[in-house]
C-alpha positions in Angstrom: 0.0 0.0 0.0 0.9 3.6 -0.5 3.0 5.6 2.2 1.2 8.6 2.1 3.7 10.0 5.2 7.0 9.8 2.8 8.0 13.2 1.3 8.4 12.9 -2.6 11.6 12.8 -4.3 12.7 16.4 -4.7 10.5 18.4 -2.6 12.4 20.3 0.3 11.5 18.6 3.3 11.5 20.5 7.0 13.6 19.4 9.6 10.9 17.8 12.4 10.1 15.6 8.9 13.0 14.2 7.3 12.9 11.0 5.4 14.8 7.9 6.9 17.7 8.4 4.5 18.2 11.9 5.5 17.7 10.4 9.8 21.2 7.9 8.5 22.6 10.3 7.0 23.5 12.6 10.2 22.8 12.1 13.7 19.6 13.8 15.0 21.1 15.6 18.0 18.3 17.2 19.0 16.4 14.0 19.6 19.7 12.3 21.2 20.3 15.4 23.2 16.7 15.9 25.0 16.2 12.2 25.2 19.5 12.1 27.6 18.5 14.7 29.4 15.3 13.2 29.7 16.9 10.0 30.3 19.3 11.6 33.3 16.3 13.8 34.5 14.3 10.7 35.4 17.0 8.6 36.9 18.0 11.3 39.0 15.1 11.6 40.6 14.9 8.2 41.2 18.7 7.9 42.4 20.2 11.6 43.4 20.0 13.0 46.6 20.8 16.5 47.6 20.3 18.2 44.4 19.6 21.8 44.2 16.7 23.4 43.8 16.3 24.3 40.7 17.7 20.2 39.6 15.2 18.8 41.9 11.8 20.9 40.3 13.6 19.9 36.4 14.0 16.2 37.6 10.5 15.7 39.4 9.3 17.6 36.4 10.2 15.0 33.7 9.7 12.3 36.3 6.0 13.5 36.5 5.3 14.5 32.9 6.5 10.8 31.9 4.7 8.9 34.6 2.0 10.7 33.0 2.5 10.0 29.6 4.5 6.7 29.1 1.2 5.1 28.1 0.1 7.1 25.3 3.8 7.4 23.9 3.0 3.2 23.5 -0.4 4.0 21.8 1.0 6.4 19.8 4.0 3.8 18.4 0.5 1.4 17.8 -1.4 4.4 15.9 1.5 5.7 13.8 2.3 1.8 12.8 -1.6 1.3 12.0 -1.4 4.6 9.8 1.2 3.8 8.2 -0.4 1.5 6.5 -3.6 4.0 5.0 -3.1 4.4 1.5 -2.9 8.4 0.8 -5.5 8.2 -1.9 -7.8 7.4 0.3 -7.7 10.1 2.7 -7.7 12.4 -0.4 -10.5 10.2 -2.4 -12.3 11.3 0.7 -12.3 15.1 0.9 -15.2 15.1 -1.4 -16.4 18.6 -3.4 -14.1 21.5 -2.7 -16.4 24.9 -2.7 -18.4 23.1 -0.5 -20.0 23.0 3.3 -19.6 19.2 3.2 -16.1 19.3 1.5 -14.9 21.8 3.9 -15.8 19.5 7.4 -14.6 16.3 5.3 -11.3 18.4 4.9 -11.5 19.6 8.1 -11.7 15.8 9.4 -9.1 14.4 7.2 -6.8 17.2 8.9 -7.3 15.6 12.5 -6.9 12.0 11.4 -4.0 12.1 10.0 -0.7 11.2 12.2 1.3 14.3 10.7 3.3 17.0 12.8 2.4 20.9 11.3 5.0 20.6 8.9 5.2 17.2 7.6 1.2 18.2 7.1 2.1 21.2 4.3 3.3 18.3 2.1 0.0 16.4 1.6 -2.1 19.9 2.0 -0.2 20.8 -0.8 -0.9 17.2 -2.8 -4.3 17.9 -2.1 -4.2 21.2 -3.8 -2.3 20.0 -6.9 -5.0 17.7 -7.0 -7.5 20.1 -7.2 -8.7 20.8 -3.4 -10.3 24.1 -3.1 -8.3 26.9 -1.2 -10.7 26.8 1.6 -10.6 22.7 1.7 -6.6 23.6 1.8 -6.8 25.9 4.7 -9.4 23.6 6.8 -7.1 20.6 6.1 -3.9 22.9 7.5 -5.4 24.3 10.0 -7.3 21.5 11.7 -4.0 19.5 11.9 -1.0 19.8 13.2 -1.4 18.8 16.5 -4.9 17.1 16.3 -2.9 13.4 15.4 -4.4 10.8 16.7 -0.6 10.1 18.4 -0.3 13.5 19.9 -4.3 13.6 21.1 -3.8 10.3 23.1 -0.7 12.0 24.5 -2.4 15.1 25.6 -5.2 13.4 27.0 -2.8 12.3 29.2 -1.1 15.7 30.5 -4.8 17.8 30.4 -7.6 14.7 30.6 -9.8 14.0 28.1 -12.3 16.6 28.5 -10.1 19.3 28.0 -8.8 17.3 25.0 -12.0 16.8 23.5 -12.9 20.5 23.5 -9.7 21.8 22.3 -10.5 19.5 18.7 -13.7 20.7 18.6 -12.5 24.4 19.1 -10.0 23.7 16.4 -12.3 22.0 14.1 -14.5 24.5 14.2 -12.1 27.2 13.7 -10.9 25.2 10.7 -14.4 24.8 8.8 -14.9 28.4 9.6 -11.9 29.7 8.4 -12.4 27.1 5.1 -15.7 28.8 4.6 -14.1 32.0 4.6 -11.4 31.2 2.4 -14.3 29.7 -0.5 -16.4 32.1 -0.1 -13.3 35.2 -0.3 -12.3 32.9 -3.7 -16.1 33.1 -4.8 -16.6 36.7 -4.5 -12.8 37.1 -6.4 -11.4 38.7 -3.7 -8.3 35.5 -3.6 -7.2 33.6 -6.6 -9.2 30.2 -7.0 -7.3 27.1 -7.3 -5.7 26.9 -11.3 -5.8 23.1 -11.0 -8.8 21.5 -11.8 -11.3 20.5 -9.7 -10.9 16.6 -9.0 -14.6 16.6 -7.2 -15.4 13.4 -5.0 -13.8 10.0 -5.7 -15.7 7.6 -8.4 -15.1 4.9 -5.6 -17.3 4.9 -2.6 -15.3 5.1 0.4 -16.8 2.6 2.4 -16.0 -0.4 0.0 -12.2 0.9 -0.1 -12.5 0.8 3.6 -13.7 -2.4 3.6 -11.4 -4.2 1.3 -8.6 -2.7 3.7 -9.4 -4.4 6.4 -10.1 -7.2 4.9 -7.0 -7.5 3.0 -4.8 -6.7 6.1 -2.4 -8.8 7.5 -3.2 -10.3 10.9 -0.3 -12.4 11.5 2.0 -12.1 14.7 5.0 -11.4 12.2 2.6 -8.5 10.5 2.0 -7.2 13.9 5.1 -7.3 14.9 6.6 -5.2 12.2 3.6 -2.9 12.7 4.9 -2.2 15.5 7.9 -2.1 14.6 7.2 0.1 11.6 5.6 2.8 14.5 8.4 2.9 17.0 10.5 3.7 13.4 8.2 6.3 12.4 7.4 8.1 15.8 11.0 9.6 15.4 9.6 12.7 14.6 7.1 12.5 17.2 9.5 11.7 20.1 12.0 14.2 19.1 9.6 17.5 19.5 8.1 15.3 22.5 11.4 15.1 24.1 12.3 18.7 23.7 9.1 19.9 24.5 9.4 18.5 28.0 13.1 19.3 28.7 11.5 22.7 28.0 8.3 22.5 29.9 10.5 21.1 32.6 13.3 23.9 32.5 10.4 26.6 32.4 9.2 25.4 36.0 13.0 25.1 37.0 13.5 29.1 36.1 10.3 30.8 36.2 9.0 30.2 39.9 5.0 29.6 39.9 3.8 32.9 41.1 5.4 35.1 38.1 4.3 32.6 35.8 1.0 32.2 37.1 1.6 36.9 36.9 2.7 36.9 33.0 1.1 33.7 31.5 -2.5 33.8 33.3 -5.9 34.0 32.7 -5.9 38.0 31.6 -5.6 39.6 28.2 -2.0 40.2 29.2 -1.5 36.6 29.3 -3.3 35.6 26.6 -1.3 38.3 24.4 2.0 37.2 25.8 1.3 33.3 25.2 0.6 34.4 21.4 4.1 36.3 21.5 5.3 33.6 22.6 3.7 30.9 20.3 5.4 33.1 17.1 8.4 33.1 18.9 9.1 29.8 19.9 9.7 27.6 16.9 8.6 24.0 18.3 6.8 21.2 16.0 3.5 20.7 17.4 4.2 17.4 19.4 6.5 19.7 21.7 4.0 22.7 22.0 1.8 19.7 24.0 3.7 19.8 27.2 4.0 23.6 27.5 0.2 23.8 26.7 -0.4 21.3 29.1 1.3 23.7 31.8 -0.1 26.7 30.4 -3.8 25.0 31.7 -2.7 23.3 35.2 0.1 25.4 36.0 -1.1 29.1 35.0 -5.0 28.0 35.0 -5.5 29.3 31.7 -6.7 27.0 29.4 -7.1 29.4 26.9 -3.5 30.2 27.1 -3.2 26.6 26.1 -5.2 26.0 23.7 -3.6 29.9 21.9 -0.3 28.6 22.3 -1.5 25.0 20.1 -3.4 27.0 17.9 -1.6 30.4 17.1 2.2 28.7 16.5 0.3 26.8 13.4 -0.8 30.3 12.2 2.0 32.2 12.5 4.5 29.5 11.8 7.0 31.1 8.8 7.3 27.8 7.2 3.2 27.4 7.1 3.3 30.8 5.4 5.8 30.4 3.0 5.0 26.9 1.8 1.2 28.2 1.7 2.9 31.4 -0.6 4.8 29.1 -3.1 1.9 26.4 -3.5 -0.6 29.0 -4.4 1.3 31.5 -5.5 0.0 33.8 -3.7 1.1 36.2 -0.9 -2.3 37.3 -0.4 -3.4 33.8 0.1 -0.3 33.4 2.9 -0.7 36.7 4.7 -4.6 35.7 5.2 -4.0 32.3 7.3 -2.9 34.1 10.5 -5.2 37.3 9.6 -8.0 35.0 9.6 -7.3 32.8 12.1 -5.6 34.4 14.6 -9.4 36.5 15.9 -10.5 33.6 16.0 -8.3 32.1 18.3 -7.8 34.6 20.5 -11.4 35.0 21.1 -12.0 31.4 22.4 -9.0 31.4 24.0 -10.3 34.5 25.8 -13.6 32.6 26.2 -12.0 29.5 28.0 -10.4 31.6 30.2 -13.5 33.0 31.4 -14.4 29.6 32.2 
């Protein structure tokens, strides 16, 4: 079956999403690096006495955060084998009409199943678009996303719970099929540039047979699980690289910043909200490592819509999102409305969820 999750020869690939070759090629220090500091952060607190302060909140940190988490990271090596194995046609076969209410939510879902970090998802957004996906399916697809994985929702659900979880895809879905309308309808009324690629429209097959015959035809033995799971520790590379930072970070944030000027410049105000936004443009971290530091953002600072800003906003004001949105369409207009449209809306249910 087809990889949909392999970059195609040629195309520029970002650094959270390099192929395997490029992963032999060099060492990837920054997943060796903050996996031995996790590593030593953990044993230490298991083995070290008398550290100092500031050691002993960074050690209990990643010695909590992975107590926490250790059982999603295994579902998350199980999802990313069992997606692995999803022929891409058949997540695009399944967008269905761009210009579209229905198109835009199928978008929209296609977006959140997919096990793809905000990068690695600008290379089948823009597949989608070569194929013919309307600009607003485009956008719905993007911005629904990056860190709506069914790896990284498993993981959060175990930092923030699952009804926290659950509301922050909604939130995002619905700020994707809202910002997808927008787009169509701004391409209807000729204020952006429609698509130049034809319109593919829905797949000749119906889904469900395709879904069907999958299943069906899947291996079952214990040597096909076996590389399955082997095929998802492989993969989750990417994931547990951002992961892994995104906790050494979390972790070093609680070390520094004592809880009571956090809690002053991170919390539920419009101050905080606006300074977890800087932040979010700032801080260049792949979406599986924005999920610890949004995690703290809601237990630590009580601001869940702090949180959910910092997930939401980094995708929209992410340079690479802009750029690769720029050279697929063409368009700068088209790139500089992604965070003009979005970012309102975020900030207004992140203002909303504060208020909770």
């Amino acid at each position: 079956m087809s990889d949909y999750r392999k970059p195609e020869p040629n195309k520029s690939v970002s650094p959270c999403c390099e192929t395997d070759q490029a992963a032999v090629a060099r060492l990837d220090y920054l997943l060796w690096m903050s996996g031995s500091i996790v590593l030593f952060c953990y044993l230490a607190h298991l083995f070290v006495d008398g550290q100092p302060q500031w050691l002993l909140t960074m050690t209990s940190s990643v010695h909590e955060l992975i107590n926490k988490m250790w059982w999603g990271l295994v579902m998350a090596v199980v999802f990313v084998g069992l997606l692995e194995r999803i022929p891409r046609d058949l997540v695009i076969s399944a967008l269905g009409q761009g210009g579209t209410f229905k198109g835009i939510v199928r978008a929209t879902a296609a977006g959140v199943l997919l096990d793809l970090c905000s990068h690695g998802i600008l290379m089948v957004g823009t597949k989608l678009y070569e194929r013919g996906a309307s600009l607003g399916q485009l956008m719905a697809f993007l911005i629904a996303s990056p860190w709506n994985s069914l790896s990284l929702t498993i993981i959060l659900i175990t930092l923030i719970g699952l009804g926290w979880t659950l509301a922050f895809i909604a939130l995002s879905m619905l700020i994707g099929i809202v910002s997808g309308l927008i787009f169509d309808r701004l391409v209807a009324s000729k204020k952006l540039p429609a698509n130049p690629n034809s319109a593919t429209g829905e797949s000749s097959l119906p889904i469900a047979p395709q879904i069907i015959a999958l299943i069906k035809d899947a291996d079952y033995s214990p040597k096909a699980i076996a590389r399955l799971l082997w095929d998802g520790l492989r993969d989750s590379r990417m994931v547990f690289r951002w992961l892994l930072f995104g906790i050494v970070l979390a972790a070093a944030i609680r070390a520094f910043i004592p809880l009571d000027t956090y809690q002053t410049l991170f919390g539920p105000t419009v101050a905080g909200l606006l300074l977890t936004l800087l932040a979010a443009t700032i801080i260049e971290v792949c979406s599986e490592g924005s999920a610890p530091i949004a995690a703290d953002l809601l237990s630590r600072a009580a601001a869940p819509g702090n949180g959910f800003t910092f997930l939401m906003a980094g995708v929209a004001t992410d340079y690479t999102e802009v750029m690769v949105i720029k050279d697929a369409t063409r368009s700068w207009k088209i790139a500089l409305f992604l965070p003009l449209l979005t970012l309102p809306q975020v900030l207004l249910i992140g203002y909303l969820l504060n208020q909770i």
